[in-house]
Structure formats: C-alpha cells, structure tokens
C-alpha positions in Angstrom: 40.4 -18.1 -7.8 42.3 -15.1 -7.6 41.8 -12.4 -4.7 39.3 -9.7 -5.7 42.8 -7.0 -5.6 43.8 -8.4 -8.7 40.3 -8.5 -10.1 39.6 -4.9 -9.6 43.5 -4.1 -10.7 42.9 -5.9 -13.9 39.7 -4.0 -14.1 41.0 -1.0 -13.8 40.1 -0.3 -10.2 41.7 0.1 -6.7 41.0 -1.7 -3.4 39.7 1.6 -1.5 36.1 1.6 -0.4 35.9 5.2 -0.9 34.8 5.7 -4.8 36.8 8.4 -5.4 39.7 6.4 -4.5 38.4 3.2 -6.5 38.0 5.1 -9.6 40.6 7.6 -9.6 38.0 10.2 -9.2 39.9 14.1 -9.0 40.9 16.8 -11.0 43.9 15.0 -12.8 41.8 11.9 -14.2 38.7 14.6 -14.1 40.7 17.2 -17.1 42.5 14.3 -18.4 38.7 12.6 -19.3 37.5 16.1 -21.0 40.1 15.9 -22.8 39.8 12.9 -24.6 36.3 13.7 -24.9 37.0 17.4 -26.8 39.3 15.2 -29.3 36.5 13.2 -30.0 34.1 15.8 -30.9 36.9 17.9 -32.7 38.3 14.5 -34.8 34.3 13.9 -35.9 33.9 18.3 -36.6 31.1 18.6 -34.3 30.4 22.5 -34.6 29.4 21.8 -38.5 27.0 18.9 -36.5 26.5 15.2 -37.3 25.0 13.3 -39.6 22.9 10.0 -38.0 25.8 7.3 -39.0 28.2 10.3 -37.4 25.6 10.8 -34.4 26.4 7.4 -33.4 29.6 6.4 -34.2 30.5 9.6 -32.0 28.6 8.3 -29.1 30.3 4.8 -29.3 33.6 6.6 -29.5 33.0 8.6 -26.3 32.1 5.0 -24.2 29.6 3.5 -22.4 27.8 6.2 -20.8 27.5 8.3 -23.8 25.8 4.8 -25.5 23.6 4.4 -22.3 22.5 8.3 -23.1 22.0 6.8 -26.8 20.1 3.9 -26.3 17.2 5.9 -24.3 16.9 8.6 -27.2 16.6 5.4 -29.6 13.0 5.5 -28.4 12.2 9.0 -28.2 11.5 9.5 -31.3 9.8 13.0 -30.3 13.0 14.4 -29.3 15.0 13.4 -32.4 14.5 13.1 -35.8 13.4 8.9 -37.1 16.3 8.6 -39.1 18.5 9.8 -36.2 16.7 7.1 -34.1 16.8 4.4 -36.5 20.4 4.9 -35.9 20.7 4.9 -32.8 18.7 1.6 -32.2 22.0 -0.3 -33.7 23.6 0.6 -30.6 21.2 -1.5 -28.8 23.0 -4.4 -29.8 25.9 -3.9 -31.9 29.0 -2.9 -30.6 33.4 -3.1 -31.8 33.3 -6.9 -29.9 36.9 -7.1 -27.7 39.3 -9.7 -29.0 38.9 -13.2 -27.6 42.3 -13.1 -26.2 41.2 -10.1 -24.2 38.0 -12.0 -22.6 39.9 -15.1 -21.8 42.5 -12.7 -20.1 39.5 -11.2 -18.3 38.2 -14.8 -17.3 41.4 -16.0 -16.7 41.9 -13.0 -14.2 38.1 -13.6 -12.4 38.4 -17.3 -12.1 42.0 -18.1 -12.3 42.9 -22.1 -12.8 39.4 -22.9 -12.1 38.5 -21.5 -15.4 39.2 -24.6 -17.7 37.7 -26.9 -14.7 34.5 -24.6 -15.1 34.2 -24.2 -18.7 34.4 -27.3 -21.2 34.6 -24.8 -24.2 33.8 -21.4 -24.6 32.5 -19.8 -28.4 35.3 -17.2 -29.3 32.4 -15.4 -31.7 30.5 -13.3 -29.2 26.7 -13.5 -28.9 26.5 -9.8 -28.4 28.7 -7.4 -27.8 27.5 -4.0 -26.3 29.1 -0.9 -24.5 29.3 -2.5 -21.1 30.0 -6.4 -21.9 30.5 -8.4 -23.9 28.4 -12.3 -24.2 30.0 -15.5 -25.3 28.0 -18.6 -25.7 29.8 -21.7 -23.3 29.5 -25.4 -22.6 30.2 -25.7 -18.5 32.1 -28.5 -17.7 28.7 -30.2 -16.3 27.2 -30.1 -20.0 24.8 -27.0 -19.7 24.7 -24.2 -22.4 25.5 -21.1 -20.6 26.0 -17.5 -21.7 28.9 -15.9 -20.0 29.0 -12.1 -20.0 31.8 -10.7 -19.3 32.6 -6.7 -18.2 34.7 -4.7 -20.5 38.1 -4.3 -19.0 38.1 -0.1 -17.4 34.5 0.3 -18.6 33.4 0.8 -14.8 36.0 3.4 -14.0 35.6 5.0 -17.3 31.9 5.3 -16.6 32.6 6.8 -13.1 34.9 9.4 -13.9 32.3 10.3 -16.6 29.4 10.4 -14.3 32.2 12.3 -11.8 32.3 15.2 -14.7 28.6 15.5 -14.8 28.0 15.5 -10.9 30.5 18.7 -11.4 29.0 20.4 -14.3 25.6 19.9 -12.2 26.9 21.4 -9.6 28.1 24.7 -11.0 24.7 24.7 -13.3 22.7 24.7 -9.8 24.6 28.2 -9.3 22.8 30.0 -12.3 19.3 28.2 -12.1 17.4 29.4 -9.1 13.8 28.5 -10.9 11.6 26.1 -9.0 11.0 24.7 -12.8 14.0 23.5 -13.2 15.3 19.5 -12.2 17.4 19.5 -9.7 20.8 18.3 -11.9 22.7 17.0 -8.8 19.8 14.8 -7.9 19.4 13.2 -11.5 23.4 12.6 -11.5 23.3 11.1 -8.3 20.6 9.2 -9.7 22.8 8.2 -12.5 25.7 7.1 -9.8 23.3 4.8 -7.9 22.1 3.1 -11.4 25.4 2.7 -12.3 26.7 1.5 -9.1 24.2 -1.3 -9.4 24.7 -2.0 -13.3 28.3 -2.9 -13.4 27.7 -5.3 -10.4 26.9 -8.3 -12.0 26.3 -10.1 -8.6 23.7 -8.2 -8.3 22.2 -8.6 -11.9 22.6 -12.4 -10.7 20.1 -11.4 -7.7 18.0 -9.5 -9.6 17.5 -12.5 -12.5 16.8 -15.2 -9.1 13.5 -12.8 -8.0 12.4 -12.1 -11.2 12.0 -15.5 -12.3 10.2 -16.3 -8.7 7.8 -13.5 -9.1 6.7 -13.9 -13.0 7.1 -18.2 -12.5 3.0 -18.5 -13.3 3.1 -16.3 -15.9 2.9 -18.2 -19.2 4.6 -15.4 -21.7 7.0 -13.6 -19.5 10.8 -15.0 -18.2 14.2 -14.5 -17.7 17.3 -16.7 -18.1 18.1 -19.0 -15.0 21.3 -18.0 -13.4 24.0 -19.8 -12.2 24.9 -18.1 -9.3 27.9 -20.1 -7.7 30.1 -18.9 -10.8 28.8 -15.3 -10.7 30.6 -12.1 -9.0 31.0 -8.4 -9.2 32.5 -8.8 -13.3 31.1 -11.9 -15.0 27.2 -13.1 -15.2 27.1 -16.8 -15.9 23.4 -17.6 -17.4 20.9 -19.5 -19.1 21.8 -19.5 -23.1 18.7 -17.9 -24.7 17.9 -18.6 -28.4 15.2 -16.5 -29.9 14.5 -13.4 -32.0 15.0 -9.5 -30.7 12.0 -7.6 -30.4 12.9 -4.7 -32.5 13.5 -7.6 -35.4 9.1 -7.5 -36.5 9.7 -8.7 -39.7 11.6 -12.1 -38.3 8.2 -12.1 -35.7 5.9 -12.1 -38.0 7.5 -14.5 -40.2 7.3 -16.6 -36.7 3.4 -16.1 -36.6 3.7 -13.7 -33.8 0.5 -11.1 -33.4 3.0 -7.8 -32.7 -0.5 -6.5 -30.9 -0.9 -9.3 -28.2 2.5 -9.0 -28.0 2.6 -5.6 -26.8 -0.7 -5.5 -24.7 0.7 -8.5 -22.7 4.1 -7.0 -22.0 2.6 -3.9 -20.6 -0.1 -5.3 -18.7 3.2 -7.7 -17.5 4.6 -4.0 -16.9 2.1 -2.9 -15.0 2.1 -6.4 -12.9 5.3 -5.8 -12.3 4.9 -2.1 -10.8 1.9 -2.2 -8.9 1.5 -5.6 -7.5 5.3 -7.0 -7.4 7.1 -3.6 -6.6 9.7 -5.1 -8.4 9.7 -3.8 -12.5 12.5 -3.7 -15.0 13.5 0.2 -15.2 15.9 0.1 -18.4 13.2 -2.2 -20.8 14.9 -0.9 -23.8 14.4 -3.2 -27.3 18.3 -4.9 -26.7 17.2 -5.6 -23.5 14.1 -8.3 -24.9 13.7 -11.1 -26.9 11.0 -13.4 -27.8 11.2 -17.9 -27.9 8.6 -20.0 -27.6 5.7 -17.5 -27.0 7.6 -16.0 -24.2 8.9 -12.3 -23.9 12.2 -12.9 -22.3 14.0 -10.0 -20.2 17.6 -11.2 -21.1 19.5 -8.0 -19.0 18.3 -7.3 -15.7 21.0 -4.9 -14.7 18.9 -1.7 -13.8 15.3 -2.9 -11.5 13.4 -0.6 -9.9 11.6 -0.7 -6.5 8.6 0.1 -5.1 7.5 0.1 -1.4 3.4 -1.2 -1.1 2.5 2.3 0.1 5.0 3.8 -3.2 2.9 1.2 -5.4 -0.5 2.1 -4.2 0.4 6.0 -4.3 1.1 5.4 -8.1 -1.9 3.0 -8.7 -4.1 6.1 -7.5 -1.8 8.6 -9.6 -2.3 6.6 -13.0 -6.3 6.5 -12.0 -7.0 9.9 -11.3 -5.1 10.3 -14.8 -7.0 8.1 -16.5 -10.4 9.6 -14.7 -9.3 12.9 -15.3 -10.1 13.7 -11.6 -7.3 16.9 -10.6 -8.9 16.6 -7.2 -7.9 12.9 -6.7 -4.7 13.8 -8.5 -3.6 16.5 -6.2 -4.7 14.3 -3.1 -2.4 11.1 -4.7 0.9 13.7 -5.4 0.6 15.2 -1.6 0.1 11.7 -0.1 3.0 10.1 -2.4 5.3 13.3 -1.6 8.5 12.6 1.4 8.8 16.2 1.0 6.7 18.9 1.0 6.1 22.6 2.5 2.4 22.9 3.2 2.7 26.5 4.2 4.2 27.4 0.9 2.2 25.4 -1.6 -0.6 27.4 -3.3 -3.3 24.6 -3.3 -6.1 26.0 -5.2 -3.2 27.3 -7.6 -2.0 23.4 -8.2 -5.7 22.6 -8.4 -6.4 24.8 -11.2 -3.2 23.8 -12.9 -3.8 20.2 -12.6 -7.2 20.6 -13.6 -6.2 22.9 -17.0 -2.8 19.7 -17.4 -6.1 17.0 -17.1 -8.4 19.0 -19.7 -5.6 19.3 -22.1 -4.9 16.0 -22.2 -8.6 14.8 -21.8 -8.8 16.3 -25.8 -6.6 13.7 -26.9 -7.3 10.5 -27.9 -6.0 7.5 -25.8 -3.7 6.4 -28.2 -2.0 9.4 -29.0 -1.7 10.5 -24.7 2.3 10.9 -24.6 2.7 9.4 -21.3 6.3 10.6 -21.1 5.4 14.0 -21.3 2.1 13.6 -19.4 4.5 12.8 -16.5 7.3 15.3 -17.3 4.3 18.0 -17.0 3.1 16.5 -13.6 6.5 16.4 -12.4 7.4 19.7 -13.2 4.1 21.5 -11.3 5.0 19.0 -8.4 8.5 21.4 -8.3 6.7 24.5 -8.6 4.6 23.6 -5.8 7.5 22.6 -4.1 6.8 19.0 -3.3 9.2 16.7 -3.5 8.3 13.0 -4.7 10.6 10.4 -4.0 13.3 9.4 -6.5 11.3 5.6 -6.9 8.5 7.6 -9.3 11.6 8.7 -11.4 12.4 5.1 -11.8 8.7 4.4 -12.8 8.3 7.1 -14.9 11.8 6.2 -17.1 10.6 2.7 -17.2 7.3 3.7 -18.4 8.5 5.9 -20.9 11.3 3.4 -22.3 8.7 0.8 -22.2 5.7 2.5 -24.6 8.7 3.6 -26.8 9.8 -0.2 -26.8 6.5 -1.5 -28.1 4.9 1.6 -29.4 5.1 0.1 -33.2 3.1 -3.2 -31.6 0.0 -0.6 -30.0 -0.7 1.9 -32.0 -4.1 2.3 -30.7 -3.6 2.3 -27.5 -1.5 3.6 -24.5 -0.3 2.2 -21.3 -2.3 4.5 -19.2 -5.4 2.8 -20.4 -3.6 -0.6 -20.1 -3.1 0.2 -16.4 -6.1 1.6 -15.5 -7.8 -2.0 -16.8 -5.3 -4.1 -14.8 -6.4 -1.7 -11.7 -10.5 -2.6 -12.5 -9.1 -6.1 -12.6 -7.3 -6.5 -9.9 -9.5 -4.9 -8.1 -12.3 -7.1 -5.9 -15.9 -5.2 -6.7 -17.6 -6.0 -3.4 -14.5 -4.8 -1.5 -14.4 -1.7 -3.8 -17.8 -0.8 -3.1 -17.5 -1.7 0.7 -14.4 0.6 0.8 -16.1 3.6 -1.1 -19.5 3.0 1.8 -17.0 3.3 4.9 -14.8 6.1 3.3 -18.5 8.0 2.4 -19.4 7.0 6.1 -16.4 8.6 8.0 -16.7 11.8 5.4 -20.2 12.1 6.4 -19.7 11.6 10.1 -17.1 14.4 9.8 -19.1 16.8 8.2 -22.0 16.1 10.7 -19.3 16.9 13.7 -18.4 20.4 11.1 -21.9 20.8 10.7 -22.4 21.1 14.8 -19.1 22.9 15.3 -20.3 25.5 12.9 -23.3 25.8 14.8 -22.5 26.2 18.1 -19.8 29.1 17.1 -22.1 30.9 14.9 -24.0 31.0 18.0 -21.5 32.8 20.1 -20.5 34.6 17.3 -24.5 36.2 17.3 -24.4 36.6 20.9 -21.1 38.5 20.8 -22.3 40.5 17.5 -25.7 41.9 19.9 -23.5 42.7 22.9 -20.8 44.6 20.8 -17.9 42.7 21.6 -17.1 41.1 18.2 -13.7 42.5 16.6 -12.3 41.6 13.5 -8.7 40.8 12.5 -8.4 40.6 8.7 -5.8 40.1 6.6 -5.6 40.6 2.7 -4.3 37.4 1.0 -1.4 38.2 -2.1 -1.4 41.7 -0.7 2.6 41.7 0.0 4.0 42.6 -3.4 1.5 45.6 -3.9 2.1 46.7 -0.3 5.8 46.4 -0.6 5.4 48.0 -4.4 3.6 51.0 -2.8 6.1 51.4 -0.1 9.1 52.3 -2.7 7.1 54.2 -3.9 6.1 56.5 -0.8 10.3 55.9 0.1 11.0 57.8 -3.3 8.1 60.6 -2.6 9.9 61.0 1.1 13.6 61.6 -0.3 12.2 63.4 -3.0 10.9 66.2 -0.4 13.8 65.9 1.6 15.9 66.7 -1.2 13.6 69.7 -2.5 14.0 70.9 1.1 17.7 71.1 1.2 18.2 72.9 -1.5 15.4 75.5 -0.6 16.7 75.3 2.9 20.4 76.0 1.6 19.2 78.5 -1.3 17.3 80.5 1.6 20.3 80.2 4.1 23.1 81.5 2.0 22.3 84.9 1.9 22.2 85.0 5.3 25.5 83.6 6.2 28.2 86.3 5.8 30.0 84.9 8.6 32.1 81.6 9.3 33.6 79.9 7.7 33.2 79.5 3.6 33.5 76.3 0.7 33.8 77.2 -2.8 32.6 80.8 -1.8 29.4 78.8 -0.3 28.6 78.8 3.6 29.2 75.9 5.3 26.2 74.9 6.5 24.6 75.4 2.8 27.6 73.9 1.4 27.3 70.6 3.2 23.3 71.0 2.4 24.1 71.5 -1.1 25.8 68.3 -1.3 23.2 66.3 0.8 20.9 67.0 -1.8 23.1 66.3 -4.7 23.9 62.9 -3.2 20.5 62.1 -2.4 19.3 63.5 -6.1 22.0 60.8 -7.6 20.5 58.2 -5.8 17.2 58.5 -7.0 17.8 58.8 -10.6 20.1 55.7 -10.5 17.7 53.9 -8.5 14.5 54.8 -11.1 17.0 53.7 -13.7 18.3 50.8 -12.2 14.7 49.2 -11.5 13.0 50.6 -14.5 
C-alpha cells in the first residue's frame, strides 16, 4: 500500500494536522470558492428563482454540501412546496456517477499493488452513486460479495472550504443579531465541521457499522451490512453487498407484501431503542440511507451517529414524557437538569413556566398524529435560549435525527407520531413495581422535607412574633421588575432638572445685563451674561435632540 501522503495528495489534501493547512483553508481558496459558487447561481438565473428540476440540478452543481442541505429539506415538506420535495428526494440516491477509470485510479492510489490481490473483479456500473461516494459492487479475492465505496476525489476539501465560508458568514451575522431568540450560527457551523469531520472518515463509518450490528444483533428486523474492516481506511469502506428495495420505493414494498404501517412503527420504536437505551442512534436516517430485504430494515450508511451519555438519555426520556403528559412543571425541571449551561440568577422561572405551560396547551389541542415534532422541539429550543440555558449540542443531534426520521416514514404512520411511539417504549421499558417503588421514596423524601419546612417555618414565625411585640422587627423590601420604571422616571426628573437650569440662565442673564455697564463686552452682551446666554443655548439643544432622539 501506498503511504497516506500520496493518499491525501491524490485526494486533494495535504499532510498538515492543522485543517486549515489540510484543506487549503484562507482567503485565496476562501474568494476563489464564492466564486465558483456566484457562477453557478448566475449560469442557472437565480434572481428570476428556480423551478424544482432547476432547484436541484443547482444544488448538485454547487457539490456535496449543498446536496447534504438538499437531502434534509427532501423531508420537510413544511418548509417547501411537495413538488419541490419530490425533487429533491432524487438526490438521495442519484447522482453524475465518476468514470470507472477515475475509481480504479482512486483504488489504485489507496491500496496500491495489493489492489488486484484484494479484489478478484470489481462491477464498473456503480451501485449508487451519491455526492460524497460513489459504490461498486466487488468479488474479493476470498469469494465474498462486497460493496466498495469509494470517496470522490477533492470532495473532502471541497466540503471544508464550503463549511470554512459559512463558519465566516456566521461569524459576521453574530455581529448584527444580539437577540437571545436567535441560534447561535457559529455553534450550528461548528456543528457542521464535527459531522463532517466524521463523515468523510470512512474508518470511522467502518467502527460505527461494527457497534451497530452488536447492539441491534437480537433484533429480528433491524441490521446493517457486516464490514470488512482490514481493507478499510480514512477513503474507501469495504462492506457487506446488500440486495433489497429502498424505502422511499412503496409501490416495489407493497408489491413485496410489506405492511408500510408495521414497517414504520417498528423502525421508530427501533429509533427510540436506539436513543434511550443504547445511546448510540443513527442521526442522518434519511430515505437513501435505508433499505428493506428479508423483513429487515437495513441502515446501509452509518456515516453520521449520534451519542448519548446514560444521564443525556435519561434527561431526554424525561423530556419526551413530560411532552407526552403535558406536564410544563416536569418539563421545566427535565430542560434545567439536562442543561451544561445555565444562569440561574438570570432565568425568569415562573416566566418559562408559564410559557411552557401556554407551548404544552397549544400543542395538547392537536391530535397525536398531526403533533409536528420538529417544530415542537424548535419551540422548546428556542424558549431554552431566551431563558438562557444552554443544552448540550447531543439534543441537537437527537432532535435532527428525530425530525429526519418522522419525515422518513411519515407516509408509513399517518396516524401516529413518534412522541407517542416513545412514550409507549418508556411504559414498556419501564419495570411497574420499581416505578411505583421509585415514585413511594421520591414522595417520602419530599414529604420528609416539607415536614423539616414545616418546623423551620415555625420556629421563625415564632421569633418573628416575639420581635414584632418588642418593636424590633424592620423591614427591607425590594420591588421586583421595578428597574426600568425607576430608571424611566429618572430621565425624566434629569430632563425637569436641566430644564430649570436652563430657564434659570437665561432669567439669570436677562436680569444681569442691564446691570453690567462695565467690563468687558461680547456681541454688545456682558460677559458674564454672554457666557450664560450660551450655557443655556447649549443646554436647550441638548434637550430637544435628546426628546427627539429617544422619541
């Protein structure tokens, strides 16, 4: 095999552990990228707008992040139009494929002689070709059927010098958005970096592929593709070859005999399996990324996972139930326990009460099967940031998955949601006995502390009597939300003061001028009126463009 210099050369990449050296990443490759990207938009007229054919073809033009952004709107059919998201879905698995001399030359330069030794024959028709890679069915020299994805020559620094350009646009948006409302940009992009740090490393798709299959091997309709992970590395994937039918293509299932419903109630009940017992979940579950053989659902790209800590995955157990109880209370408590941020003196907590309570009672009127949970969560999210708690970055993950994941199989439930769907696999999961016995010792140790409040409250309301009789009580009191009026009031009695100062000075100057025949004279004025004149004036000025200034 070759050294990895050549590799990453042929890739497009240098040697230098530093990113920005490995990619390329400054100004010069940075304007040279928008560049290409203005041509693009300007070739397909995008100020007269697109068309959905021209919606995508744009997207493909503009590369693999740009299809990544296209892929997740293929689902979200409340943010675009059907048609536009029909579209879009093609670019779940079709792709321009590279020519086959161009993959051998990319095999040729991961595993050098050792290719022909490896590989008995290789398919030059590509399985799939998408924005990223590109799949090839293979024989390996031992007889197995392997698929071989390979990386798209300069995808990976294309990709980063794209996600470069957006960490920069973040970070002069940050300068004009002060609102506690809005996402913090740089965080989602940096979000984006660590994603695709991990999905162009095929070594650690191989990983990810190993623990999946260990985790789901009991489960009788979910797997993945075994991996072969001796011929794997940072640009090729060699796999399992997996023959079955995608599972956006429901005509082809029916004709199978596949129930679409039991296929979508087991993937998210999988899904939530996956989340709140494994802490190990798919976060990109998009329709290219699944297909169905044999009665399995079978997760064929495992290049984005998400994970979840046992205190993350009991945090978001308790979230999704206070949801599905409709408890703001048990909400509020879940969000500040989940939280690696927060400021306690700054967070209004009756105020996030009463706004998680009116969030819950707006979505309480719905029906369970038309709850959006993607915007359920984008609401909760977003009064998090007012409040200004900070959740960690691993309920992002879980949220996106979530969201891709009802939009994947929303077609096979339409009357249901996977908010239900988790709260049953939390009743199930859960042991009854141990429930109750839980909910007995947490009412004990409530009541135990409100017994020890209880005699607290008594003994000071004592002292507090004694000290009333013997006139020694005093009270400090301070009026909550009283700043702004105060501070309100203040102008004002700041404008009233300058306002009598300046009727004095030109009294006190009117009065004195007269009176002063001698020294010196300004403008035919005395000099101590003169100066008092123009004190007012000054003042006067300021008040005016003050009252016009603030309104």
């Amino acid at each position: 095999m070759p050294n990895g210099t050549l590799v990453k050369h042929f890739f497009g990449q240098g040697d230098e552990l530093d990113p920005e050296d490995r990619f390329n990443l400054n100004r010069k490759t940075r304007s040279k990228r928008l560049r290409e990207i203005y041509s693009i938009l300007m070739k397909h007229k995008f100020l007269r707008g697109f068309s959905p054919e021209e919606f995508r073809e744009v997207l493909e033009e503009l590369g693999p992040s740009f299809v990544k952004i296209g892929q997740t709107l293929s689902t979200r059919s409340e943010i675009l139009p059907q048609a536009y998201c029909d579209e879009l879905a093609k670019l779940q698995s079709e792709c321009d494929p590279l020519p086959f001399d161009e993959v051998q030359d990319a095999l040729r330069a991961i595993f050098g002689n050792d290719l022909e030794k490896t590989f008995a024959h290789i398919d030059p028709n590509p399985l799939g070709s998408a924005s990223l890679a590109q799949v090839h069915k293979a024989r390996l020299a031992t007889g197995e059927i392997a698929a071989i994805k390979v990386q798209r020559p300069g995808v990976k620094a294309t990709m980063a010098q794209d996600i470069d350009i957006m960490r920069v646009m973040a970070k002069r948006a940050q300068r004009f958005s002060k609102s506690t409302q809005m996402v913090d940009l740089s965080e989602v992009v940096e979000e984006m970096w660590s994603t695709f740090l991990e999905e162009t490393d095929f070594a650690c798709e191989a990983d990810n592929l190993v623990v999946f299959k260990q985790l789901n091997k009991d489960v009788a309709f979910i797997d993945c593709p075994q991996v072969f992970p001796d011929l794997c590395s940072e640009y090729c994937l060699v796999m399992e070859y997996i023959e079955g039918t995608p599972i956006y293509d429901h005509d082809r299932l029916r004709e199978l005999g596949y129930n679409l419903t039991e296929i979508g109630e087991k993937m998210l009940d999988n899904y939530a399996t996956q989340i709140l017992d494994h802490g190990f979940f798919h976060a990109d579950p998009h329709p290219g990324n699944i297909m169905v053989r044999d009665g399995k659902v079978i997760y064929i790209d495992l290049g984005i996972m998400g994970r979840l800590t046992p205190a993350e995955r009991a945090g978001f157990g308790t979230i999704i139930a206070a949801v599905g109880q409709k408890d703001p209370g048990k909400l509020k408590d879940a969000l500040l326990s989940f939280a690696i941020q927060r400021d306690n003196d700054a967070i209004d907590h009756p105020r996030l009460l009463a706004e998680l309570d009116l969030l819950l009672t707006s979505y309480g009127s719905c029906d369970v099967k038309d709850i959006d949970i993607g915007k359920l969560l984008a609401d909760v999210l977003a009064l998090t940031r007012v409040s200004k708690v900070v959740l960690p970055t691993s309920i992002t993950n879980v949220s996106r998955g979530i969201v891709t994941m009802e939009g994947t199989v929303a077609d096979f439930i339409a009357n249901d949601s996977i908010v239900n769907i988790i709260n049953n696999h939390l009743m199930r999961s859960s042991n009854p006995i141990e429930t109750a016995r839980d909910e007995l010792i947490d009412a004990a140790i409530e009541l135990n502390k409100a017994a020890d409040g209880l005699a607290q409250a008594a003994s000071y309301s004592g002292e507090t009597l004694r000290m009333l009789t013997r006139g020694q009580l005093k009270f400090n009191m301070e009026m909550l939300g009283s700043e702004a009026p105060m501070a309100a009031l203040a102008k004002i009695m700041n404008r009233l003061s300058i306002g009598i100062i300046v009727a004095g000075l030109f009294i006190g100057s009117s009065m004195l001028a007269p009176y002063s025949n001698e020294g010196p004279l300004i403008f035919g004025v005395p000099f101590i009126s003169f100066f008092g004149f123009v004190g007012a004036f000054i003042l006067s000025a300021w008040i005016i463009l003050d009252i016009w200034r603030k309104k």
